[in-house]
GUDRENVO-217797 format. One record per residue (C-alpha): residue number from 1; residue in three letters; x, y, z. Coordinates in steps of 0.5 Angstrom, whole numbers, m for minus. Example, Ala and Ser with C-alpha at 12.3 -4.5 7.8 and 13.67 -1.06 7.14 Angstrom:
// residues 2
+-----+------+-------+-------+-------+
: seq : type :    xx :    yy :    zz :
+-----+------+-------+-------+-------+
:   1 :  ALA :    25 :    m9 :    16 :
:   2 :  SER :    27 :    m2 :    14 :
+-----+------+-------+-------+-------+
//
This chain:
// residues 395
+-----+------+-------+-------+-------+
: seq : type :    xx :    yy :    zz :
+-----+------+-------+-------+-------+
:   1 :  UNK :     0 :     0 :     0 :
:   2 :  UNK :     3 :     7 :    m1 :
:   3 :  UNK :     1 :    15 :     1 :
:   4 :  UNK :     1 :    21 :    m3 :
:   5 :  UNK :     5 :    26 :     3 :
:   6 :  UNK :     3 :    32 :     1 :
:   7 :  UNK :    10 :    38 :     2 :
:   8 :  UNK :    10 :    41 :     9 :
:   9 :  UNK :     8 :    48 :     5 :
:  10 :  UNK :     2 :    47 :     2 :
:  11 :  UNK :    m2 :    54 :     3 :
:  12 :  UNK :    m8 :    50 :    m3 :
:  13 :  UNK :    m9 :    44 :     3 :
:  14 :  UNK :   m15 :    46 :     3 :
:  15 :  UNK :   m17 :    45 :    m4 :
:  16 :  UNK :   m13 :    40 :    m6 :
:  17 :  UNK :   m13 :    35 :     0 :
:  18 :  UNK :   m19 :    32 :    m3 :
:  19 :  UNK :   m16 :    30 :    m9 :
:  20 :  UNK :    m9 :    28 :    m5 :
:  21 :  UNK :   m13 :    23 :    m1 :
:  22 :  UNK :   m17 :    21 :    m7 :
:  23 :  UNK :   m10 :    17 :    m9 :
:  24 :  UNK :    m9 :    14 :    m3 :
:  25 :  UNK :   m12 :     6 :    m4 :
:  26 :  UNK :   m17 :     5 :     2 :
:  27 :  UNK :   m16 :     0 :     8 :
:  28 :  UNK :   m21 :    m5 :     6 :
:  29 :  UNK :   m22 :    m7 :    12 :
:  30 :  UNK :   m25 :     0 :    15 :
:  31 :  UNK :   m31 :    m1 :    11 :
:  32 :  UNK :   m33 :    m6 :    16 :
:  33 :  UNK :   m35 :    m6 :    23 :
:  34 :  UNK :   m32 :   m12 :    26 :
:  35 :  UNK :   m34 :   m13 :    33 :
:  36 :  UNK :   m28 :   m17 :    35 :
:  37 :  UNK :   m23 :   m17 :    40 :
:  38 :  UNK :   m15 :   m17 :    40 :
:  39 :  UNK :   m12 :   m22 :    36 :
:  40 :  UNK :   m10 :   m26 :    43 :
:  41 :  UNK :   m17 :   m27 :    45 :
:  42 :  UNK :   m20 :   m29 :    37 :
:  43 :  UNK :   m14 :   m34 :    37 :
:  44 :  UNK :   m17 :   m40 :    35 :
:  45 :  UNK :   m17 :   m48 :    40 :
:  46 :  UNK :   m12 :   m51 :    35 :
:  47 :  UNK :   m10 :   m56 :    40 :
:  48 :  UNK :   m14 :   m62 :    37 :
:  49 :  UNK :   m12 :   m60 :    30 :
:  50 :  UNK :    m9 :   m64 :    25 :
:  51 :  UNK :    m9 :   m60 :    19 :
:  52 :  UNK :    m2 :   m56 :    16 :
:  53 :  UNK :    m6 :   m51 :    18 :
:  54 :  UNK :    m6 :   m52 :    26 :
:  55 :  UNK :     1 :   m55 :    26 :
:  56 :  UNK :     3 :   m48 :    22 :
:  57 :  UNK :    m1 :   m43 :    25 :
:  58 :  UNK :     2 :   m40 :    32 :
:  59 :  UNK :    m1 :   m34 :    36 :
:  60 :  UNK :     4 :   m29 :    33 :
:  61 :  UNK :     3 :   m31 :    25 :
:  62 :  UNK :    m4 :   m29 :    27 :
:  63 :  UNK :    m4 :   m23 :    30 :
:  64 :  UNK :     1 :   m20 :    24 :
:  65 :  UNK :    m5 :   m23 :    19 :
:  66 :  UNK :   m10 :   m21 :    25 :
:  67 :  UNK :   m12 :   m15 :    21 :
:  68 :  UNK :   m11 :   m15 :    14 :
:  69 :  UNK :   m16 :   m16 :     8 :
:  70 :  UNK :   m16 :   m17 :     1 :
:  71 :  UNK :   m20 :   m12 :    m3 :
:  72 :  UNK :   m25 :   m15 :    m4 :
:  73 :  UNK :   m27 :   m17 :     4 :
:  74 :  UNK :   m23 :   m24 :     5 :
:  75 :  UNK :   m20 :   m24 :    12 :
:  76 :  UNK :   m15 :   m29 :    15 :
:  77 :  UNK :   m21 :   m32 :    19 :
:  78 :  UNK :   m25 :   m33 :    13 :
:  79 :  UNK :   m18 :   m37 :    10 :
:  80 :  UNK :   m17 :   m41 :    16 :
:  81 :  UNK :   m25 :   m43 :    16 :
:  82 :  UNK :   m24 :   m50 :    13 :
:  83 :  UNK :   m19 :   m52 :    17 :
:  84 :  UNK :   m23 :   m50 :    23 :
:  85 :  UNK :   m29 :   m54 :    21 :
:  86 :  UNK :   m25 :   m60 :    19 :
:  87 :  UNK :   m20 :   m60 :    23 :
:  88 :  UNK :   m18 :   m67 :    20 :
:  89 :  UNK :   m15 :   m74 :    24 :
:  90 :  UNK :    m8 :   m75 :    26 :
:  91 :  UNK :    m8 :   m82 :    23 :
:  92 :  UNK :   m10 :   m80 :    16 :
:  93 :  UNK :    m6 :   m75 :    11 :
:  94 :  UNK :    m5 :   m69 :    13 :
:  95 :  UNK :    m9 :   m63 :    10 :
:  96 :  UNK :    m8 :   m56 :     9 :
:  97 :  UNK :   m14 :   m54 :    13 :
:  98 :  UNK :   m14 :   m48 :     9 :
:  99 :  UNK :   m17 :   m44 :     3 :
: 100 :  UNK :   m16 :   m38 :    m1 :
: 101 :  UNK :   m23 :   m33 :    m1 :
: 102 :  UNK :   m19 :   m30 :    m9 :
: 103 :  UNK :   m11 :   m29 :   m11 :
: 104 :  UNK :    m9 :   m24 :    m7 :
: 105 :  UNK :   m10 :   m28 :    m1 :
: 106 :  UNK :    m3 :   m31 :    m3 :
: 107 :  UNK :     0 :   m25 :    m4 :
: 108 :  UNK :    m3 :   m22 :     2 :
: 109 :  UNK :    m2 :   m27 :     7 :
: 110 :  UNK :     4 :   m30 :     4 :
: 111 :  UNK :     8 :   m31 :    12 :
: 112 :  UNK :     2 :   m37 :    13 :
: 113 :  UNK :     1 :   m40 :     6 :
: 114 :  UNK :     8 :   m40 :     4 :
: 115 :  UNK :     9 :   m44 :    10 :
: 116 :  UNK :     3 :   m49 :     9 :
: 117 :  UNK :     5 :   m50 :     1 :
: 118 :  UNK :    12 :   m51 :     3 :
: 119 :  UNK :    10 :   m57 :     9 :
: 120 :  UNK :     5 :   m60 :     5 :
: 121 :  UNK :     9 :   m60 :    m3 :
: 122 :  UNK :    15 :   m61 :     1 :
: 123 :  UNK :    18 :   m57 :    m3 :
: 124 :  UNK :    22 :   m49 :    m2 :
: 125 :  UNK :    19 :   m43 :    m5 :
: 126 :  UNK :    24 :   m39 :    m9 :
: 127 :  UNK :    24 :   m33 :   m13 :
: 128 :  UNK :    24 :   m38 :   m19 :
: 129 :  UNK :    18 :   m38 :   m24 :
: 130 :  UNK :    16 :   m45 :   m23 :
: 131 :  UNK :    17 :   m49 :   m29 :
: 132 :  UNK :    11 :   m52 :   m34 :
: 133 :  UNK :    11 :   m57 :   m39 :
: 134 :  UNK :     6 :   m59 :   m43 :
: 135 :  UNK :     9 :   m62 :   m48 :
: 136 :  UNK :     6 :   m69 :   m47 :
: 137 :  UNK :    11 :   m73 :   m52 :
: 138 :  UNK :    16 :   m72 :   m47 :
: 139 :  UNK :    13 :   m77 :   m42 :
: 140 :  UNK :    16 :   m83 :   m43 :
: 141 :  UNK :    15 :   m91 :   m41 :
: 142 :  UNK :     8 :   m91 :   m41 :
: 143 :  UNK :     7 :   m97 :   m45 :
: 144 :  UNK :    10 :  m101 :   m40 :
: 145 :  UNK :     4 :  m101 :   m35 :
: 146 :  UNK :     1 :  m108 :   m34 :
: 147 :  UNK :    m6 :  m108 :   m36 :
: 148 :  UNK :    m8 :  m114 :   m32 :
: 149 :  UNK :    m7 :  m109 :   m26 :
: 150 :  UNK :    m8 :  m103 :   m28 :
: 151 :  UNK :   m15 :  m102 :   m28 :
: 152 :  UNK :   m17 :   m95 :   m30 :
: 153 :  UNK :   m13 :   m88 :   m31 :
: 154 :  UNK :   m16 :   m81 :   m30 :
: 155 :  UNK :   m12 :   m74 :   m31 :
: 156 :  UNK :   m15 :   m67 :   m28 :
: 157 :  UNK :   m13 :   m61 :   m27 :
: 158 :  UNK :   m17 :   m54 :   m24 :
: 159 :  UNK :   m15 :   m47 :   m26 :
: 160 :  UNK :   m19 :   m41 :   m23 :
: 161 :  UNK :   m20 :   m35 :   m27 :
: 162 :  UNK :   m16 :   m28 :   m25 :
: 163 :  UNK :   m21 :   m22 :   m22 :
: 164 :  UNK :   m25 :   m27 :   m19 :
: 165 :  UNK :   m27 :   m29 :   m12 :
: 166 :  UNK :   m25 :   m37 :   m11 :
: 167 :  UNK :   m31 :   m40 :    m9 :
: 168 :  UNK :   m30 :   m40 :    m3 :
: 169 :  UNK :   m31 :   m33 :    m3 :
: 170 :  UNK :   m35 :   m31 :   m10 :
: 171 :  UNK :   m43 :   m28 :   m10 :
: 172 :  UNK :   m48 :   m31 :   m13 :
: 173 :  UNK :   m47 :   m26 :   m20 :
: 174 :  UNK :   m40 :   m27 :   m20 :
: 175 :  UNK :   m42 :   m35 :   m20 :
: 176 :  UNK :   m46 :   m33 :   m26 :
: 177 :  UNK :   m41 :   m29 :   m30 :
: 178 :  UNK :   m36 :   m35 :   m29 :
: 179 :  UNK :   m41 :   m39 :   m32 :
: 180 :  UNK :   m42 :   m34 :   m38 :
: 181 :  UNK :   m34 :   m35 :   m40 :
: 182 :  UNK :   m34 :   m42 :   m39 :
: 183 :  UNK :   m39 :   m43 :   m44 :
: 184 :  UNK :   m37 :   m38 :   m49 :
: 185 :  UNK :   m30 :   m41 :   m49 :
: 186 :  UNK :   m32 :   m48 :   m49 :
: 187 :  UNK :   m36 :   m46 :   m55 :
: 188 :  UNK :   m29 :   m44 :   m58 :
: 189 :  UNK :   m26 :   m51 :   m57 :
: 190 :  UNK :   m32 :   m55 :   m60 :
: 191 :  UNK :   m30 :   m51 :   m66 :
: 192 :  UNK :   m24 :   m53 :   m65 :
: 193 :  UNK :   m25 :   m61 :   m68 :
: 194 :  UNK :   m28 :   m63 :   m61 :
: 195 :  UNK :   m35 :   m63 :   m61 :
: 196 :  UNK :   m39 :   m63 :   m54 :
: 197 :  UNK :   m45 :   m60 :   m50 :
: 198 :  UNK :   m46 :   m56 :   m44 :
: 199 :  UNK :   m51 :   m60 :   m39 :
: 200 :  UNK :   m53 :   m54 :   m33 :
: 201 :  UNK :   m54 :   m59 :   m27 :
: 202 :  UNK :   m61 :   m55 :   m25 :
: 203 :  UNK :   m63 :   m58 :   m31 :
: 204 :  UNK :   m59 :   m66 :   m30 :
: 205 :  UNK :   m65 :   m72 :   m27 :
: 206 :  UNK :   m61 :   m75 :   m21 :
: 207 :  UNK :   m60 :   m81 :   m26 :
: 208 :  UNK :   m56 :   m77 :   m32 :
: 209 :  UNK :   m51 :   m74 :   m26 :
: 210 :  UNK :   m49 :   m80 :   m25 :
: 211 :  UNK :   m48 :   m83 :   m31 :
: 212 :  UNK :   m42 :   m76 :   m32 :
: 213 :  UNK :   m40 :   m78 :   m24 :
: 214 :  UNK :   m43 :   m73 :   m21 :
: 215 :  UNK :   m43 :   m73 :   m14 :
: 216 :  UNK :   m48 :   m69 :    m9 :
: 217 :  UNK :   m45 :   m63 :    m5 :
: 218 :  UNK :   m40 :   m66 :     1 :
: 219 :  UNK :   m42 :   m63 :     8 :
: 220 :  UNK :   m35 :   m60 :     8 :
: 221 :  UNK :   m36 :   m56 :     2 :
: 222 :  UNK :   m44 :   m54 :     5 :
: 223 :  UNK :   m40 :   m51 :    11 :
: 224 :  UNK :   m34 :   m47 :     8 :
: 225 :  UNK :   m39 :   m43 :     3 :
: 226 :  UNK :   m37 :   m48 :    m3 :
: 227 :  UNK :   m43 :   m50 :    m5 :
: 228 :  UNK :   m48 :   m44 :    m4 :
: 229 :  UNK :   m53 :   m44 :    m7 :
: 230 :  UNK :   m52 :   m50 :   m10 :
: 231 :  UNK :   m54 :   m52 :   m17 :
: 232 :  UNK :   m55 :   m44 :   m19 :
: 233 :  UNK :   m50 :   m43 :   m24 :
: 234 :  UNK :   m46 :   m50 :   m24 :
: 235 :  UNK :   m45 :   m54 :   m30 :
: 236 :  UNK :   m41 :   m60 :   m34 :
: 237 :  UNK :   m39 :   m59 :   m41 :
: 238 :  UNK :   m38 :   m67 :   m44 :
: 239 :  UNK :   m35 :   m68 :   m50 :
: 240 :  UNK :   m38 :   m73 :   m56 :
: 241 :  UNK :   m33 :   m78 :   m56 :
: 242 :  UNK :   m32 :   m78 :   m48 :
: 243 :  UNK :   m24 :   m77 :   m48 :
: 244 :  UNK :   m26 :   m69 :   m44 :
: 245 :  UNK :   m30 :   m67 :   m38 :
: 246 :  UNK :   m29 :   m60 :   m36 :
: 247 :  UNK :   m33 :   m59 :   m29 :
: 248 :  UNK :   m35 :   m50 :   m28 :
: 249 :  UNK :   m36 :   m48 :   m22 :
: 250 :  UNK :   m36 :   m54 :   m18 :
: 251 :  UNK :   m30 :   m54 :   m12 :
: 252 :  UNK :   m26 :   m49 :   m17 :
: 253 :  UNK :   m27 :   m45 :   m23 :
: 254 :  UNK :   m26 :   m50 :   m27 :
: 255 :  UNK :   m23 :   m57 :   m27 :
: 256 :  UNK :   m22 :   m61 :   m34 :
: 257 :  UNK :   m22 :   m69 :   m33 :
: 258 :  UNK :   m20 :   m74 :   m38 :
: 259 :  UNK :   m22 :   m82 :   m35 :
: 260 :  UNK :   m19 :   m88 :   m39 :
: 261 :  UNK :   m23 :   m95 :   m38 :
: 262 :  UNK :   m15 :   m98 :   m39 :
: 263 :  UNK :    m7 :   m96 :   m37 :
: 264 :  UNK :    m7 :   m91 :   m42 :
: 265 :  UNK :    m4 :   m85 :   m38 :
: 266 :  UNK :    m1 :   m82 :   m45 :
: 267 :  UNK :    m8 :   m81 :   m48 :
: 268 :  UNK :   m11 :   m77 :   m42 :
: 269 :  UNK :    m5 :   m73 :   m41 :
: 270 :  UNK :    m5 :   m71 :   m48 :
: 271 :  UNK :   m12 :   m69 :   m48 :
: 272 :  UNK :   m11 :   m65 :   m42 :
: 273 :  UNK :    m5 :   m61 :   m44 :
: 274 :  UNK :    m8 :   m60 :   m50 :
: 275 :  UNK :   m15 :   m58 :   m49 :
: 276 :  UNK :   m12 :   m54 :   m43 :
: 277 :  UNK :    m7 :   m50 :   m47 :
: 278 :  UNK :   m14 :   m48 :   m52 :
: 279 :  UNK :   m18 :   m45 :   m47 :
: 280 :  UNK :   m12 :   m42 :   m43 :
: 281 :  UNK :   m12 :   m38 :   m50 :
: 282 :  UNK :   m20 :   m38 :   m51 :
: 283 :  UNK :   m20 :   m34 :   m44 :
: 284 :  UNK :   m14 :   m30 :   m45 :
: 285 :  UNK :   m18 :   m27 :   m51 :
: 286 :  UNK :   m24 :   m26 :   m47 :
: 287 :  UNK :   m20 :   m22 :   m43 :
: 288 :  UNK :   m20 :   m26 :   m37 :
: 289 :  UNK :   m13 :   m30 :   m36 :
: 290 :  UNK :   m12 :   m36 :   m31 :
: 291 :  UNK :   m10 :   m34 :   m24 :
: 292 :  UNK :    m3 :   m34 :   m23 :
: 293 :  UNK :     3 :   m32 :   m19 :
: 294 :  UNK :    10 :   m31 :   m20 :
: 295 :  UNK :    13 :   m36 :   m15 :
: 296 :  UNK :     7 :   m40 :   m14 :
: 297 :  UNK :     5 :   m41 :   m21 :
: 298 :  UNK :    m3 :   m43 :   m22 :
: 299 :  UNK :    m7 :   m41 :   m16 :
: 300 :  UNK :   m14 :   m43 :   m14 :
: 301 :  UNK :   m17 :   m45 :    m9 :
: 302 :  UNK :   m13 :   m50 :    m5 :
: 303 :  UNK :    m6 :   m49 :    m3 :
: 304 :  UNK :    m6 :   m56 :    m4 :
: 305 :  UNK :    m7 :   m55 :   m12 :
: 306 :  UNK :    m2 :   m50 :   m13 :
: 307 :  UNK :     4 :   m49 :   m19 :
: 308 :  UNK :     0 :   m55 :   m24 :
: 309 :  UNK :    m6 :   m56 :   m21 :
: 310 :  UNK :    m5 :   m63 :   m24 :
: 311 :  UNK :    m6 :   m70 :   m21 :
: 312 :  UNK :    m6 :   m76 :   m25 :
: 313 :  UNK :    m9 :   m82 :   m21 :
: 314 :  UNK :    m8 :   m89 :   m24 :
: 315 :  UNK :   m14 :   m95 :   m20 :
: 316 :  UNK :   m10 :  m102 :   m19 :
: 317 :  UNK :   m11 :  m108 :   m18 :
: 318 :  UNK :    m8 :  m110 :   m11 :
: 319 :  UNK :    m9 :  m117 :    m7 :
: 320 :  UNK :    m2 :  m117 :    m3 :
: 321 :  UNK :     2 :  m109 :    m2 :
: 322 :  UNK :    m4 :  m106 :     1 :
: 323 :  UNK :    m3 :  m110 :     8 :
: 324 :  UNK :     5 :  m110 :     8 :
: 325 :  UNK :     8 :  m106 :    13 :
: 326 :  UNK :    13 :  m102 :     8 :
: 327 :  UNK :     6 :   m99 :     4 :
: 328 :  UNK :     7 :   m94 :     8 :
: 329 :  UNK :    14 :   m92 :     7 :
: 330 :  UNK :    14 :   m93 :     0 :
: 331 :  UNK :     8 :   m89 :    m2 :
: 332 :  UNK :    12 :   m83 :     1 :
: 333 :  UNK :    19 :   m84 :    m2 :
: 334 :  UNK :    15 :   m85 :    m8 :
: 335 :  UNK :    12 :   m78 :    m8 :
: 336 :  UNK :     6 :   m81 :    m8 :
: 337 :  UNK :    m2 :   m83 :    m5 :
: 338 :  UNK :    m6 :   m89 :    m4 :
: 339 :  UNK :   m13 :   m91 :    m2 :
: 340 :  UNK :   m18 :   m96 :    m3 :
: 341 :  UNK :   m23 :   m95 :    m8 :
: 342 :  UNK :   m30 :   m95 :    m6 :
: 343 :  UNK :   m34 :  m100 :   m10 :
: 344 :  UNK :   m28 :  m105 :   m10 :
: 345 :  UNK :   m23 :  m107 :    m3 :
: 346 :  UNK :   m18 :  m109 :    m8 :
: 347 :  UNK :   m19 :  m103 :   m12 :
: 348 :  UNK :   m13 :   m97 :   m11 :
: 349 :  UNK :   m13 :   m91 :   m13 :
: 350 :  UNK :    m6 :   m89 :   m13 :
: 351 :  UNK :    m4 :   m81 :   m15 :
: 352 :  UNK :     2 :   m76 :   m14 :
: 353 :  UNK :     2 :   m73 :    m7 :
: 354 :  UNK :     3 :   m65 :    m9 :
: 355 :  UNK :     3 :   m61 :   m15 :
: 356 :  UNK :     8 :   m56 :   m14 :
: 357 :  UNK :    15 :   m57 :   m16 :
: 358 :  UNK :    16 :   m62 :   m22 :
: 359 :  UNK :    13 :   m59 :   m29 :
: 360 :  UNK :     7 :   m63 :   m31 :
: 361 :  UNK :    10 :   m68 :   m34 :
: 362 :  UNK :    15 :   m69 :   m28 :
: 363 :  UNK :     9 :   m71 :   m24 :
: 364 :  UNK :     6 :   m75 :   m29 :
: 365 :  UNK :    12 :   m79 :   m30 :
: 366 :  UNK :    13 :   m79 :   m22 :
: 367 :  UNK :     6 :   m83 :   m22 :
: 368 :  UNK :     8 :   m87 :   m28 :
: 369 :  UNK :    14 :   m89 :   m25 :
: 370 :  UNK :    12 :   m91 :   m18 :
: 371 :  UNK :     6 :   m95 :   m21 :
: 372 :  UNK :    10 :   m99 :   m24 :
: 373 :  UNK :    15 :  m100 :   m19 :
: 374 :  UNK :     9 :  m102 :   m14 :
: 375 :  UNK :     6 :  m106 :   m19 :
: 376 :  UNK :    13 :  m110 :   m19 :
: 377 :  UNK :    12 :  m110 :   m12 :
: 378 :  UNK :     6 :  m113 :   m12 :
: 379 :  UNK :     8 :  m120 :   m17 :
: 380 :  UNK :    14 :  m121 :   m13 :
: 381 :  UNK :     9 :  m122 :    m6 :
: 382 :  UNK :     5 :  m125 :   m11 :
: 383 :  UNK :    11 :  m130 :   m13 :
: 384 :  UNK :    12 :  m130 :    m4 :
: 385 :  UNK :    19 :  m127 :    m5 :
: 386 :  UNK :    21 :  m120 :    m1 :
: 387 :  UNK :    20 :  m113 :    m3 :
: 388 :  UNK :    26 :  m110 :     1 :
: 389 :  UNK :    31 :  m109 :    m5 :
: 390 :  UNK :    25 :  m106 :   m10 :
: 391 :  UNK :    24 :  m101 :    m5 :
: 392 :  UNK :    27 :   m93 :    m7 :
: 393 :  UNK :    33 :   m91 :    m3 :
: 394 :  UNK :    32 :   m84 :    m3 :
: 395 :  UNK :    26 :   m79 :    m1 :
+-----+------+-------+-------+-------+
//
């Protein structure tokens, strides 16, 4: 924030005060007439709190965010909320417990995001831009994955549009504008060879939702504001030939999926970047670029989703490496998360731990190479033979 100072000597004060102080950005936060109390005493019970964001967040962090406000109207409390509403399980992955209500929340509170981004993605945020490669024939091996265990394969990534809240934070008519972009540049893409149609979910029967996968809003994402006013202005957009799903106004601005009923990560892969690429430029056009940080890279609403927003998530096939003692250490030299699918117990879904760090063929790569690596595993406990050598050396 800067101020115009006027000189020590200003006999005009009294008429050019007014436009002197018309230069000065306004403190959000004096538009509000919070009834809050110190810092200290509106400091949250974090003592049963397993979230990055309860481990990070110290009293001294929040007095020195205590006070600030985004532009449009996000306090540190509202960032701090889901962590506090799903306050998580020590036994379970660790979450962020944190949410970003627009793309200043980065800027602004830094001192704790960067801290959460660094814990959760293991990795250090530097002055570098963080690097990207969407150049899907650079992604090398993956023809080598076993049919017989892999089941399916799924890649996905979120953007979420700049000058406008995150859902978390974002107005019913905000909400309806993003919906206006999606469809105008998703109807740029359709002239772009690949044929598809926009379905509002207000207009979907129960029946029709599942059949595209759509699930119902969580309690979690009632209580954070995610789902306000849940179906107005959300939508899916399919293509024909079912390579692409492009979710609008759901847990983020916008998330392409590409789902594959075999191993064929490449494919996904592929259809991502280049759809992706296409409606980067469509909303460039439209004069509303993805959001984006130097230091970060592509932001949303989750810390947890920074720098690609990328996952490739691959289902096997697994009877013996589950209930092994050494799963869990695997997992995480591997860079990677496992959990069981829910319409099958030996049903896995394996997928890369964090975006930030590696470009988006670095994590692809990552998950191809560890699923073929976990795989082995499994046909050598298969055979009753050990698993010891197999494991990485390094984290």
């Amino acid at each position: 924030m800067w101020k115009v100072k006027p000189p020590v000597v200003f006999p005009m004060e009294s008429r050019y005060r007014p436009i002197l102080e018309g230069l000065v950005p306004p403190d959000p936060m004096s538009q509000f007439h919070l009834r809050r109390l110190s810092p200290d005493e509106e400091f949250p019970d974090l003592s049963r709190n397993s979230s990055w964001m309860g481990r990070l967040l110290t009293p001294a962090m929040y007095r020195r965010q205590f006070h600030r406000c985004t532009a449009s109207g996000v306090l540190f409390d509202d960032v701090i909320r889901p962590g506090l509403e799903e306050p998580g399980d020590w036994s379970a992955p660790v979450s962020v417990g944190c949410a970003a209500g627009d793309a200043q929340c980065y800027v602004l509170f830094c001192d704790f995001f960067d801290r959460v981004i660094e814990a959760h993605h293991q990795h250090e945020i530097t002055g570098q831009t963080p690097e990207s490669d969407f150049n899907y024939d650079n992604l090398k091996g993956t023809c080598d994955l076993d049919g017989s265990y892999v089941a399916r394969c799924e890649v996905s990534v979120v953007r979420c549009v700049d000058d406008f809240c995150f859902p978390t934070h974002c107005s019913r008519g905000e909400r309806r504008q993003l919906l206006t972009l999606a469809r105008r540049a998703l109807q740029r893409l359709e002239e772009e060879e690949l044929p598809g149609r926009l379905h509002l979910l207000e207009e979907l029967t129960q029946e029709q939702q599942r059949e595209l996968n759509l699930d119902p809003p969580s309690s979690s994402l009632l209580r954070i504001g995610v789902a306000r006013d849940w179906p107005d202005a959300r939508a899916v957009w399919a293509s024909q030939d079912g390579s692409l799903l492009v979710w609008v106004n759901m847990e983020d601005h916008l998330r392409l999926v590409s789902r594959r009923d075999d191993a064929n990560v490449a494919e996904a892969f592929k259809c991502i970047c280049i759809n992706l690429q296409k409606l980067e430029a469509f909303y460039r056009e439209l004069r509303h670029g993805f959001a984006w940080k130097q230091q970060l890279g592509w932001v949303s609403s989750s810390p947890a989703d920074v720098g690609t927003g990328l996952r490739v998530q691959v289902h096997l096939r697994l009877r013996h490496l589950p209930g092994h003692q050494r799963l869990r250490d695997v997992l995480q030299r591997l860079r990677l998360r496992m959990h069981t699918g829910a319409e099958s117990p030996a049903l896995h879904c394996v997928s890369n731990a964090a975006t930030f760090g590696l470009s988006e063929v670095g994590l692809s790569q990552l998950v191809v190479d560890g699923v073929k690596l976990l795989v082995a595993m499994e046909k050598r406990l298969e055979g009753g033979g050990d698993i010891g050598e197999l494991v990485p050396t390094q984290k």
